[in-house]
N, C-alpha and C positions, 0 to 999 in steps of 0.2 A: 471786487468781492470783499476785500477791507473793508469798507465801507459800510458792511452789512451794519455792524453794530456801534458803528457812530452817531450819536444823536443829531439827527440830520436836521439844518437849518427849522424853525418854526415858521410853519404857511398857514396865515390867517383862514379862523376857521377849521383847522385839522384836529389839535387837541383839547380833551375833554375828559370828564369822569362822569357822563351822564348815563343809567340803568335804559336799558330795552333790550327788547327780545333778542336775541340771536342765535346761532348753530353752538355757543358753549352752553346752550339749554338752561339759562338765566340773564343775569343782570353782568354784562361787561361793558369795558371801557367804548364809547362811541365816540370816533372823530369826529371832530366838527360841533360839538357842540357848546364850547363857549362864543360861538360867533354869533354875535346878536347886530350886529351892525347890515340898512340892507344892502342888497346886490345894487350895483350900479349899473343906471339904467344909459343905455345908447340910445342912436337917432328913432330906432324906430320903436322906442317906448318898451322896449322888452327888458325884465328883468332879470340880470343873470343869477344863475341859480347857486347860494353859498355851498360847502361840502355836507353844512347838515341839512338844508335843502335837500340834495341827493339822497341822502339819507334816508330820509325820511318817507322819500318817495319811493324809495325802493323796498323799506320793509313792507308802507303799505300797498303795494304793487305782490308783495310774495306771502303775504300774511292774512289775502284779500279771500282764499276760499275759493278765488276762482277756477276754472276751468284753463289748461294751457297747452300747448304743444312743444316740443324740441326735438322732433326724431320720435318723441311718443307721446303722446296722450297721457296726462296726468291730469290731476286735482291739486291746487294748492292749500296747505294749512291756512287753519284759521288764527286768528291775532292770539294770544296768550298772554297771559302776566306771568313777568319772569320770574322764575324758582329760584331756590338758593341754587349756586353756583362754589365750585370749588377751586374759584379762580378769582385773582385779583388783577389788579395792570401792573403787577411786577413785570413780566414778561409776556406783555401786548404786543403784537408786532406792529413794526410801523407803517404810515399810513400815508398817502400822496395827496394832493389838492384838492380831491376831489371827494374824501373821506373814505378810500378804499385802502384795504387792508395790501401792504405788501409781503406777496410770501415766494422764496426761494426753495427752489428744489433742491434734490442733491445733486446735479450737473451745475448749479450756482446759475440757473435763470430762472427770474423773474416773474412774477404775474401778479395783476393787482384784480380786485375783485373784492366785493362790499360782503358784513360778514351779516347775512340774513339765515337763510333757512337751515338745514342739518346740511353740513357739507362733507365730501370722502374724496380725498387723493387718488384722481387716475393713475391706473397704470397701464395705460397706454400711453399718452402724452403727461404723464408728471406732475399735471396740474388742478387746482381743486376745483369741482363739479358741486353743483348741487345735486345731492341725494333723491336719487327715485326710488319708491322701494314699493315693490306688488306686494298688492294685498286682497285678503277673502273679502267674497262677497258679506260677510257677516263683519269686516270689520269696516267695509263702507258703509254699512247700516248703525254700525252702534260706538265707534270709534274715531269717526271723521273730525271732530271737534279736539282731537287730543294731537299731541303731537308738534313740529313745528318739522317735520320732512314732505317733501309732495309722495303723492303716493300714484298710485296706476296698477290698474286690474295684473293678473296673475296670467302671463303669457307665455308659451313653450317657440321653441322653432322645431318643430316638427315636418317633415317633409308632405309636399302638398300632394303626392301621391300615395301616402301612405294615409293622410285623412279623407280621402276619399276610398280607396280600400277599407279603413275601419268603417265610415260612414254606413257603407252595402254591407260591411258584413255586421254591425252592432246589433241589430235586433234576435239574428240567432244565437247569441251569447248565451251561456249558460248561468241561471240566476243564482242565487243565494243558494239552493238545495240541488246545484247540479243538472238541472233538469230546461231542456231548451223548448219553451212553447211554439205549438203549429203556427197561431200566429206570427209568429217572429220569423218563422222560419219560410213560409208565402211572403213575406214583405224583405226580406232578405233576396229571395231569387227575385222579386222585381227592383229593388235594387243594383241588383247584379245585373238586369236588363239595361238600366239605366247609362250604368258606368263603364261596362266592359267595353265597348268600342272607342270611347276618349279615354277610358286607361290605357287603352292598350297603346294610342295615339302616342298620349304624357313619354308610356316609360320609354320611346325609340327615342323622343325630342332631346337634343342634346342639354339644354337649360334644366332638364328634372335632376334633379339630385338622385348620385351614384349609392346604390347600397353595399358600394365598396367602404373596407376599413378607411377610414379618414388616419390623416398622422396624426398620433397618439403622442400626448405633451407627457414629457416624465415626472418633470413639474406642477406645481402648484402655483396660482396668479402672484407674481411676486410683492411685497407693497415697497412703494418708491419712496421710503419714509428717509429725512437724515434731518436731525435740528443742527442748525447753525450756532444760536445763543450760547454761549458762555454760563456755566451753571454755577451756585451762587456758591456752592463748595465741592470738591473735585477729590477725588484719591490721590491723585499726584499734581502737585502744585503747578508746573507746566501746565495743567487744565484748567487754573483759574484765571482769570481778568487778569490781563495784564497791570490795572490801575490798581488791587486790591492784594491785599495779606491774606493768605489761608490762615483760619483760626486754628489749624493743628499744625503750624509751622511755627519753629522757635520765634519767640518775642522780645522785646525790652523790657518787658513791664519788671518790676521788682519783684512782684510777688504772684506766683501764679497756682491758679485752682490745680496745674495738670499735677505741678512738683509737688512727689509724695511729702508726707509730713514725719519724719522719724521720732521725733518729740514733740510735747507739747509746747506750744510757743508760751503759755502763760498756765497755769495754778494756782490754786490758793492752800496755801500752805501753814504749820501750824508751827510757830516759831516764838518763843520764849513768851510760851502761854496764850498766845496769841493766832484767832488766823486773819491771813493777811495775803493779797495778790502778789507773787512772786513772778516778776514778766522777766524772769533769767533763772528759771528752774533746775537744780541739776539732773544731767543726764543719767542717771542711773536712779532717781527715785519712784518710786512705785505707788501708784495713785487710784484713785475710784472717781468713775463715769458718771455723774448724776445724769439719772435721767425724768424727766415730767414733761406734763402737757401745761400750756398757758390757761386752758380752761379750768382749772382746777385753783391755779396760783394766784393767777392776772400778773405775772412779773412785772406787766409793761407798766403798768400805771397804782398797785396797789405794793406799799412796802410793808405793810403788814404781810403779805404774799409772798416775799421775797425772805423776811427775817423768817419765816416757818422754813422755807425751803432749805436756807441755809444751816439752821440749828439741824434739822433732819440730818443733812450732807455730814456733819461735822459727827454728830452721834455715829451714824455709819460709818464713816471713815475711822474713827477710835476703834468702833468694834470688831472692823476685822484688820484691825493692830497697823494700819496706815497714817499719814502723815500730811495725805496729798489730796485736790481732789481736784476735779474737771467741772466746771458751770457755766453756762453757757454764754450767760448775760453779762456772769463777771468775767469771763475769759475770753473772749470775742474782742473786736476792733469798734471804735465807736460808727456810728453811723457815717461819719463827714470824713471814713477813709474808708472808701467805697470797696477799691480792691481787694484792702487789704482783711474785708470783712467778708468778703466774694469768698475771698482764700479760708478764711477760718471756716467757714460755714461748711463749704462745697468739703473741705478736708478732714470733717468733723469726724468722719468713717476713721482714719490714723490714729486719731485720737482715741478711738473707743477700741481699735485692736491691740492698742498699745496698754492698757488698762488691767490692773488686776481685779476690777469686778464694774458691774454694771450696775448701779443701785436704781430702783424706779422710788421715787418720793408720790405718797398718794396721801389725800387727809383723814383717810377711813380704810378699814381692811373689807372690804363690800365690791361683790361681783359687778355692782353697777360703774365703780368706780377704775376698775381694771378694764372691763369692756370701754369705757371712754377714753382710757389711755392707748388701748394697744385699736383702737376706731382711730387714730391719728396715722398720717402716712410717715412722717418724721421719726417715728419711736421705733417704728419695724424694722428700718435696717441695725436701730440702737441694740434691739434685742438680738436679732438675728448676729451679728458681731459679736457680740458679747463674748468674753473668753469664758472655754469650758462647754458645757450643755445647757446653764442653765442663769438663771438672772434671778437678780435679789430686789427683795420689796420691803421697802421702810415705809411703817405704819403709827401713828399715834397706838399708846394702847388702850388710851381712852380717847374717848371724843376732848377737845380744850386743852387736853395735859401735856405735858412736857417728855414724858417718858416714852420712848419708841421702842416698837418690835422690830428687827428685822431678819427676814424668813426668805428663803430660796424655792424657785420655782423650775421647774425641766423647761425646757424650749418647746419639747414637744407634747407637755401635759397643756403649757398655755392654747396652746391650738383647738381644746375645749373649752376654756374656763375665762380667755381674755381675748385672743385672737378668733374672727370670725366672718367666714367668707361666705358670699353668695352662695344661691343652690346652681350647680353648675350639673351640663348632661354625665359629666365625668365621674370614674371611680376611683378615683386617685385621693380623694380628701380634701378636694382644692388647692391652692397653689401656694397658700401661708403652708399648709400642714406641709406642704414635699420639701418646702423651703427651712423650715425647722428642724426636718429630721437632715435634709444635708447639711446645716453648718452646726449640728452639733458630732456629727460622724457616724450618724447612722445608716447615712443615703447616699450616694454619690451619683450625681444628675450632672448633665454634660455641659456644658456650657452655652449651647442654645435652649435646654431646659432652666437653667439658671436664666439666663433673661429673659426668656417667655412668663416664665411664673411670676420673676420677680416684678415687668410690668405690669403683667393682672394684679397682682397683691397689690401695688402701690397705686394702681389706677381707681382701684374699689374702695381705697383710703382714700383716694382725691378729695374728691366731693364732699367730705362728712365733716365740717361745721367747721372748713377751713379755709384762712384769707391765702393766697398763696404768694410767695415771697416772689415769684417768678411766675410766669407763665407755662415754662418749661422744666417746674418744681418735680415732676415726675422722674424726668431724664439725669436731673444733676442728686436726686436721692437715690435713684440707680446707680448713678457711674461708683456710688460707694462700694456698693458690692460686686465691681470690678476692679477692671486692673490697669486700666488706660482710661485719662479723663479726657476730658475736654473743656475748653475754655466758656465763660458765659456768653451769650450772645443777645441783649435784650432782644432782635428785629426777630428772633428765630422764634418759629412755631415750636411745639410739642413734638412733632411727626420730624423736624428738620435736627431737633433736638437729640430723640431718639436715635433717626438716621445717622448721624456723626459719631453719635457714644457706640452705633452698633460698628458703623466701618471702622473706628476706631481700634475696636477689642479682638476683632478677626471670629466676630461671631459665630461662626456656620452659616455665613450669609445669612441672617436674620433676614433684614430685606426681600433679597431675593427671594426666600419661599415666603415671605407674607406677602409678596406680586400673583402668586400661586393660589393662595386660600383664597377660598370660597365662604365665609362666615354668613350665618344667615341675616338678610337684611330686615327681615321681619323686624328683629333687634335695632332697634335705632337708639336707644337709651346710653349704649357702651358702646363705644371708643373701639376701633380697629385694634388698638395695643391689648384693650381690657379682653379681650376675645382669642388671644394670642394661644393661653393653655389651653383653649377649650377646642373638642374636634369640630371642624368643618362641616360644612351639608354632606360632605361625601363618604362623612366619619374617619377621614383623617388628619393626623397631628402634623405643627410645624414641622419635627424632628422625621416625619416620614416621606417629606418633599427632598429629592435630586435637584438642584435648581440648574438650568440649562443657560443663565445669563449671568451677566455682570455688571452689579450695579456701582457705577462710576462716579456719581456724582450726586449733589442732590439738588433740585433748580429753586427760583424761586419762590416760585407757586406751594402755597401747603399741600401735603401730602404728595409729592411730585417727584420722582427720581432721573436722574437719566441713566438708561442700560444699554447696555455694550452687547455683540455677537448674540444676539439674538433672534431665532427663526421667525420668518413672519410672513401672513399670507393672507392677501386681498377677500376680501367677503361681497359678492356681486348680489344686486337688489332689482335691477331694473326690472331685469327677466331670465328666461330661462335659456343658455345658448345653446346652439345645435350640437348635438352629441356624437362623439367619437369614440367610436368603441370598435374592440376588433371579436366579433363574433363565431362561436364554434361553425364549421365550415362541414358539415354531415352531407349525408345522403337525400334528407325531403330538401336540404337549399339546394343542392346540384339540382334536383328535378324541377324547383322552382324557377332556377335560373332559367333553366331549358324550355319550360313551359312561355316565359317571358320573351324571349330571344326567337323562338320559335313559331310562336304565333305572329310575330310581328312577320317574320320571313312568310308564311302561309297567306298572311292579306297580303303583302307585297306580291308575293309571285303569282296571287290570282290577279291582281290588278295589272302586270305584264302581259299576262295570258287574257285577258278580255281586252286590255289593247292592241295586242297583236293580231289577233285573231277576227276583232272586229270587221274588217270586209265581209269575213264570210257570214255573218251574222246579218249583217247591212244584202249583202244580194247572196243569199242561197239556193239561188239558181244555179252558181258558178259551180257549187260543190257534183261533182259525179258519180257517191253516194250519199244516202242517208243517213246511214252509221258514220261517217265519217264527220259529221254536223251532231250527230247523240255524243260521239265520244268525246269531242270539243265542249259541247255545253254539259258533260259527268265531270269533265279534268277540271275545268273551271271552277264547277259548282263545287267539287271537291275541295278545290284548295280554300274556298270561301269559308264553305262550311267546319273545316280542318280551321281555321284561321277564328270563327265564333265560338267553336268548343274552348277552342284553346285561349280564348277571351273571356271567356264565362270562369276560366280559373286563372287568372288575371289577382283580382283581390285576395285568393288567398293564398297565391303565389308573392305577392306585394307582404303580406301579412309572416308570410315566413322566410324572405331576403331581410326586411326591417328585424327579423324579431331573434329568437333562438336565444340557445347561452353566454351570455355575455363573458368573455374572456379577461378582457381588460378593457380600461375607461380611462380619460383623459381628465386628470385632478381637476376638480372646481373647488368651490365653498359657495355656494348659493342659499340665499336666504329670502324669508320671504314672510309678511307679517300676519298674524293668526295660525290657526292649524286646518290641514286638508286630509282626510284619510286617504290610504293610500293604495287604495281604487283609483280616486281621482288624482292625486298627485301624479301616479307614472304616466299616464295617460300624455301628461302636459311636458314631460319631460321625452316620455320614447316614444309618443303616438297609442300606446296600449298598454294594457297591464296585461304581464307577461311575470308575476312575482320578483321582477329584479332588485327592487331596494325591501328593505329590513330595516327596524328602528333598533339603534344601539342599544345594546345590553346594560353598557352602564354609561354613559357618558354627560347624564345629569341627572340631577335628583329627581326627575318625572318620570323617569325609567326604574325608578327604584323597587315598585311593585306591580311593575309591569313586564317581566323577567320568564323565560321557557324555565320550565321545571329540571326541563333533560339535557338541554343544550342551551352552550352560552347565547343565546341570541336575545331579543329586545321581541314584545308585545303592542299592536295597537289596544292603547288603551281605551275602553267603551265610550267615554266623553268625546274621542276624538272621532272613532266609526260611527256615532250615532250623530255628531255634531249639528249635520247636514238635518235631518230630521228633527232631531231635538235639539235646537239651539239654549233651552235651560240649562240641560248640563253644561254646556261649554260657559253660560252667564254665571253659572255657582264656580265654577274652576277660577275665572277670573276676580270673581268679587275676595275670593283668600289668596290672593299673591299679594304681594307688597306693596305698598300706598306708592302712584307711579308707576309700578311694572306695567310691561304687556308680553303679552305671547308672540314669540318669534319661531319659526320652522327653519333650521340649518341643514342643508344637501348637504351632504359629499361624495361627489362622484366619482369618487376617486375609491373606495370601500364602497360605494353605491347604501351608503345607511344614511337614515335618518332620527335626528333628535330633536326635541321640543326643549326650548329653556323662557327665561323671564328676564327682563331687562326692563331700564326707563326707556333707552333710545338705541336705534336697531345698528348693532356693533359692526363696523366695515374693515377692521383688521384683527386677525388672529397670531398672538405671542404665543409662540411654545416655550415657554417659560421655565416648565421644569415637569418632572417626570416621577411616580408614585405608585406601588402598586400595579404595574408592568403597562401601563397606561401613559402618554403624554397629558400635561398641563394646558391647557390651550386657551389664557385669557382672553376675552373677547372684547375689545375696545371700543370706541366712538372714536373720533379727533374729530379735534375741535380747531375750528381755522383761525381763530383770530388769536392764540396761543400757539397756534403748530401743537399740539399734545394730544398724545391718545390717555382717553381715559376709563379705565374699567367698568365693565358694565357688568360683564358676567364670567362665571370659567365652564369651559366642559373638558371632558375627554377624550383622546383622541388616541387610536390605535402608534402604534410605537416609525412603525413605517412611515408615518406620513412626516418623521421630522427630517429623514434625509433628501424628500421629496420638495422640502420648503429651503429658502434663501437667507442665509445670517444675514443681521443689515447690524451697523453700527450707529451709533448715539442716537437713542430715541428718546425722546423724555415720555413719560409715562406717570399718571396721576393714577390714584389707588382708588380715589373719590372721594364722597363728602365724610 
């Protein structure tokens, strides 16, 4: 088991970084394909085949369209060009000679297997399967081309006595208005001509299935999920690589981003007539913050730009009766001492609270020229810091001249006149204005408010005309406005970045309920962080998520965590399993039962009596009366006839042992792709529709205006009962989902309701993640095999019961997506 994560011997042929298809639904690492040398040939001129040989044969084997069996009938996907993917070969698992993927269970065995189609962790034996997954007739017709899962029609296990019972009795059903036509009703009793003798046969034979209560599971299908890898930073350093240093454990270095800064390391300072860089400043002198944008000045390269900026600094600092002042260019580390410029920068936040004012140097007093400065992501936490409520602005008083104004502005007046944020669905004033009014002391916002907003604010600054010194510029001008840093990390994404500064600070689990949200994907333009303030599809906030897990660590993959004690629960595709349920036990099923039990006994005991009795029949000669031969063939015919009656209500005795009120049901999560009204759905599930399932009230956003007036309950929506009829409306519903979604139907049989939601690829694990709203969280994932990771696809809701019904599993990694 050591062994797992040992880079094990290199085998000609196994590694590579070559793109194709496979089940992480883009471009991942394929073994085998630097082998270009060929296969050596033996005696009988056969060539052996290299691992990307295998390969290759195998996607095009599962990518081919065709037709296949394994237990069932499916259709294979057709080839695809691969999509972005939100995966690298950070954490590829490893691969055997053959080019197949090795994956370990949580009991630490083994299985190898090539990573082609959509694949999901049995749980029944532990090990990954390729994905089946039923689907409507309408999505064989218009949807066959998409995808990279095999699929196969939409099948119940319904008992085979009970489909022949509905069969005789379907035509006298009553239609849309209540009303059962004569026809239906003459083809029903010849139906019933038909079947009642082999029904009645069926229900004695011991192989028919009992319309006894089955045992009832209290559970939910559990998932066999446990990652083995090592994640690339951990909350407690026993959870890192043994070969590696947590970046949030003490260092050697000299000088570090985390160690606050109590003074200024360096000043410019104004000394017998003179200013002048003072790199040994005294501790008690009181200084001013210059603050500007490069686009305005050019520091870096124009010293005409540079002598403006600093005459400015100096004029302000005289004026409000200082001596000191803070500048960036001059008070920072040179380039060629790397750390020690890491530290000034990242530390720049001490600097500015330590400051008796914050001055902005601009070359004009002009809205244009404020909106550019306070459009920088660097400058907002400058303001926001600022001591007091408010920030000063040094302005030429003319255009050329020498002379300057300098004039003070509120924090929270900037928020119209300099500061300015997207149009968000929110009533809050967006997330600079909450941020202005709390660090001037007007507002007092929680500390998961404070970094929610603060991401959005500095995220919508990102982008706007700037080089970024970092990649992860976002997270290290955040940690200003906290309290715990963290070190730089060039290999670190944005999301990895984030992730550390949040486990860092003891956020409110940030993490943890952004696993929770639901942001809409329509939105592809902003950033998961940038989307943080803003409400959900479901219309709710960060700060209104419970979160029910633990996020431990973060992997290597961007956007990827790994989370602890977490509820989780298998999502089945193939089809639909025979159902367990313990049904009301009344008065018409006693008589049914009786009607069933009793007719079988009535053919039976005539069929005794006509072989018994048979001599006398064969010579009734022997008999010494008449009546004695009438009263033999009346008791006979009796029982015959007793035995047809009582066959002829056979199927609607079958019809009400199968059916009645359902008491309790046996937890599933079944899924299945496109939508079926649910006419036709129960039918495939219980034999008939009997009103047993309801669609959830709220459990995705497609239930949102499909809601009882009077009662909580959920509506079929018209798109979905006309579907079958009018396949236009169901083609306009899908043309406005998200570029890549499709429509998936989720059972659960366990609340017996049904939801409709949108995803790229049809999710096989459910996180109950956290809880809002008196509702559980219930991410709905994909995993992906050649990573071991589940990765979001979509969230619904789920009644509160169903999380003591599901299994905590420990260390999962979890990607959030692209």
């Amino acid at each position: 088991m050591d062994k797992y994560d040992i880079p094990r011997k290199p085998v000609a042929g196994v590694t590579d970084g070559t793109a194709a298809p496979s089940s992480s639904g883009g471009a991942s690492v394929v073994p085998g394909a630097e082998s270009t040398k060929p296969g050596k040939q033996e005696w009988w001129n056969r060539k052996i085949e290299t691992a990307q040989d295998r390969i290759k044969k195998d996607l095009a084997k599962e990518f081919s369209g065709k037709k296949g069996f394994d237990g069932h009938r499916f259709h294979r996907p057709h080839k695809e060009e691969p999509t972005p993917s939100p995966f690298d070969s950070a954490a590829i698992l490893e691969s055997d000679e053959k080019g197949r993927y090795i994956y370990r269970n949580q009991l630490g065995q083994t299985y190898h297997k090539y990573d082609d189609v959509a694949t999901y962790l049995s749980p029944t034996n532990f090990i990954p399967r390729r994905l089946l997954v039923q689907a409507t007739t309408d999505v064989f017709q218009n949807q066959m081309k998409t995808g990279d899962w095999r699929r196969t029609t939409i099948k119940g296990s319904v008992p085979f006595v009970l489909k022949v019972a509905e069969w005789s009795l379907r035509p006298s059903n009553p239609d849309e208005n209540g009303k059962t036509p004569i026809f239906g009703i003459i083809l029903t009793f010849l139906r019933i001509l038909l079947v009642a003798f082999p029904l009645q046969i069926m229900l004695i034979l011991p192989t028919t299935a009992s319309w006894d209560n089955g045992d009832i599971k209290d559970n939910y299908t559990d998932f066999p999920g446990y990652h083995w890898k090592w994640p690339k930073y951990a909350i407690n350093p026993l959870d890192m690589r043994p070969d590696e240093t947590s970046l949030e454990m003490p260092t050697k270095k000299n000088v570090s981003s985390r160690k606050r800064l109590l003074r200024p390391r360096q000043l410019i300072t104004l000394k017998d007539g003179e200013w002048a860089l003072d790199p040994n400043p005294a501790k008690d002198i009181s200084y001013l913050f210059i603050s500007y944008t490069n686009l305005h000045f050019n520091t870096d390269n124009s010293e005409e730009g540079r002598q403006m900026v600093e005459k400015m600094a100096e004029f302000a600092t005289l004026k409000a009766g200082k001596t000191a002042y803070w500048l960036d260019y001059r008070c920072r580390a040179p380039k060629d001492q790397q750390d020690l410029l890491d530290a000034d920068v990242y530390r720049m936040c001490d600097v500015i609270r330590g400051s008796y004012q914050v001055v902005v140097m601009l070359k004009a007093n002009t809205p244009e020229l404020k909106m550019e400065w306070g459009s920088r992501m660097w400058t907002l936490p400058e303001a926001l810091l600022a001591p007091g409520d408010g920030v000063y602005f040094c302005t030429p008083t003319n255009p050329g001249s020498d002379d300057y104004s300098v004039y003070s502005m509120r924090k929270v007046e900037m928020t119209g006149s300099v500061w300015e944020d997207p149009d968000t669905e929110g009533d809050d004033g967006g997330p600079t204005r909450l941020l202005a009014e709390h660090f001037s002391g007007l507002l007092t916002l929680s500390r998961l408010e404070i970094l929610s907003n603060s991401i959005a604010a500095l995220g919508n600054r990102f982008p706007a005309k700037y080089v970024p010194y970092s990649k992860s510029d976002i997270a290290y001008a955040l940690m200003g406005l906290l309290n715990y840093r963290i070190e730089k990390a060039e290999s670190d994404t944005l999301f990895q970045s984030i992730a550390r500064l949040s486990l860092a600070n003891d956020s409110d689990h940030l993490i943890e309920r952004m696993i929770c949200l639901f942001p809409d994907p329509h939105n592809t333009s902003a950033s998961a962080f940038q989307k943080l303030a803003e409400p959900d599809l479901f219309h709710t906030h960060l700060w209104d998520i419970t979160p029910e897990c633990q996020v431990v660590g973060v992997a290597d993959e961007d956007n990827t965590v790994m989370i602890d004690n977490c509820h989780a629960l298998s999502i089945r595709w193939k089809n639909f399993p025979r159902m367990a349920v313990v049904r009301h036990y009344g008065f018409k099923k006693l008589l049914a039962e009786l009607f069933v039990a009793s007719g079988a006994w009535w053919f039976l005991f005539g069929f005794n009596l006509t072989i018994t009795y048979a001599p006398f029949y064969a010579f009734p000669s022997g008999l010494s009366s008449t009546k004695l031969l009438l009263a033999l063939e009346i008791l006979v015919g009796g029982f015959f006839g007793v035995g047809v009656l009582l066959s002829f209500c056979g199927p609607f005795s079958v019809r009400r042992l199968y059916g009645g009120q359902v008491l309790q049901s046996s937890p599933n999560l079944i899924g299945f792709e496109g939508v079926l009204p649910l006419s036709k759905l129960e039918p495939l599930i219980f034999g008939n529709n009997n009103g047993r399932l309801t669609y959830s009230p709220s459990s995705t956003p497609f239930s949102y205006h499909y809601r009882d007036s009077r009662e909580r309950v959920g509506l079929e929506p018209a798109w979905i009962t006309n579907s079958i009829s009018n396949p236009a409306l169901l083609t306009e519903i899908r043309d406005k989902l998200p570029e890549g979604h499709k429509l998936f139907t989720l059972v659960d049989t366990g609340s017996l309701s049904v939801c409709v939601f949108s995803a790229e690829r049809p999710p096989t694990v459910a996180l109950l993640a956290g809880r809002e709203g008196g509702m559980l969280r219930a991410v709905l994932c994909s995993w992906r095999f050649g990573n071991d990771c589940l990765v979001k696809e979509s969230v619904v809701r789920m009644p509160s019961d169903v999380f003591e019904a599901a299994t905590a599993k420990s260390w999962l990694k979890v990607c959030l997506g692209n």
